[in-house]
Steps between C-alpha positions, in 0.01 A plus 500: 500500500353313793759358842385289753600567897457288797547745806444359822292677748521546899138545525431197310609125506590466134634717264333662229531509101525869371479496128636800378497658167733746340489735228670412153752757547598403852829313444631723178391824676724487865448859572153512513305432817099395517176540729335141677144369454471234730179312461404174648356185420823486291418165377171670254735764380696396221379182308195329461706139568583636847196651589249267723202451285715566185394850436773837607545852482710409174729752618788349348354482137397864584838644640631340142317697272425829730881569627470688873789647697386310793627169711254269545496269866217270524503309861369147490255421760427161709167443391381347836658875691303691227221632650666546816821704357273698350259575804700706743241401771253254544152548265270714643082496509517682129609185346223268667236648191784374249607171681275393745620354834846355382783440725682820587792588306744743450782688712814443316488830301738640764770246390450500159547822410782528735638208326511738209596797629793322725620256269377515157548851441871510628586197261354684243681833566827319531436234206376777241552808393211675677373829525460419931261817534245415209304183598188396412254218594232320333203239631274331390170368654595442894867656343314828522442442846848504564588727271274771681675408868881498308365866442394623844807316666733622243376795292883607496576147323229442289447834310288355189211241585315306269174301562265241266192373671573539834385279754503705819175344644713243752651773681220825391477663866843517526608600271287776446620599855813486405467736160366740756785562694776460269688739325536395137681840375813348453318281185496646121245259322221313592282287265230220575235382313228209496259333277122513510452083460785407788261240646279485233287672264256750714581270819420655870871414580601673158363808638659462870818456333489828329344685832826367634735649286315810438487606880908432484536709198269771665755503837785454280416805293446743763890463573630476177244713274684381154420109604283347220283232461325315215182322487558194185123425400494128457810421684515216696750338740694343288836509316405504184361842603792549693732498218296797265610688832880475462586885351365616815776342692745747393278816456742617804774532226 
């Protein structure tokens, strides 16, 4: 059962759509309380007909025939913040072999996840029955970026974090400095992953993309020795190979 939310924001100008799914049981059963996945680009996470090029997670068809004691909150992006929401600073030299000299962007990760942490969460905690100490996130792409910084900044939130072909190269230096110093032993799961083909079948960016998300999996593991990662031969950066991905999402469960 999917409901739509508009919650305004103080670190934004407009409010935001939450789309939020619940578990079959969630109005019959009142006694029983659930864990959060909040994952973004809540628009591709439901239904093809919402998605933007017309291809989703399918998690809605998916929650329908593979019942999970979870809630569901997908957060809606604007498409022109995207890449900066999702870069907590400005990109870095790393991301010049992937993009070139564009513009600088980036620096609104900050807000963002506060936005979630300070505004979305508490609706949801107040709204739902939640389980307030079992939260999880999931990104995908640059939502891996800020996936990883939702877990430095707030290990003690987001105890369960789940990654599909990250995108870390904007903002690669720091947040490799970051992984360093921060102490993730507050977090019980971690899974990424990334495809072989992400730009392209035996591309040079193919293989800078997974340099970049091995060397976070590498820092990531030497805090949190149970983290896992999977290498999908073929996969490319896509959602139709997004979608073969979905179990993964609640392997914290």
């Amino acid at each position: 059962m999917l409901e739509n939310h508009l919650i305004a924001s103080s670190f934004f100008h407009e409010p935001r759509q939450i789309r939020v799914w619940l578990p079959k049981d969630y109005k019959e059963n009142r006694g029983k309380r659930y864990p959060v996945l909040y994952i973004h680009d809540g628009h591709n996470v439901f239904r093809d007909e919402d998605a933007i090029g017309g291809v989703s997670l399918n998690l809605e068809a998916y929650l329908t025939n593979h019942p999970r004691d979870v809630i569901v909150a997908a957060i809606e992006q604007n498409p022109e913040e995207r890449t900066d929401e999702f870069c907590p600073w400005l990109n870095g030299k790393y991301s010049r072999r992937f993009l070139g000299d564009a513009p600088p962007f980036g620096g609104k990760g900050e807000a963002y996840l506060n936005y979630i942490v300070h505004e979305v969460k508490p609706f949801m905690d107040r709204h739902y029955r939640t389980l307030k100490n079992r939260t999880a996130m999931a990104g995908i792409s640059l939502g891996g970026l800020i996936t990883v910084f939702a877990a430095c900044r707030y290990p003690h939130v987001f105890k369960n974090i789940v990654l599909f072909s990250s995108a870390f190269y904007p903002n690669q230096e720091e947040l490799e400095a970051l992984l360093k110093e921060s102490d993730l032993s507050a977090v019980d799961t971690f899974y990424m992953d990334w495809g072989t083909k992400e730009a392209g079948d035996g591309t040079e960016m193919s293989e800078a993309f997974s340099v970049s998300n091995q060397a976070i999996y590498e820092l990531v593991k030497k805090k949190l020795p149970f983290a896992e990662a999977k290498v999908i031969e073929g996969g490319e950066h896509h959602y139709l190979f997004f979608r073969d991905r979905v179990r993964a999402l609640f392997s914290f469960l």
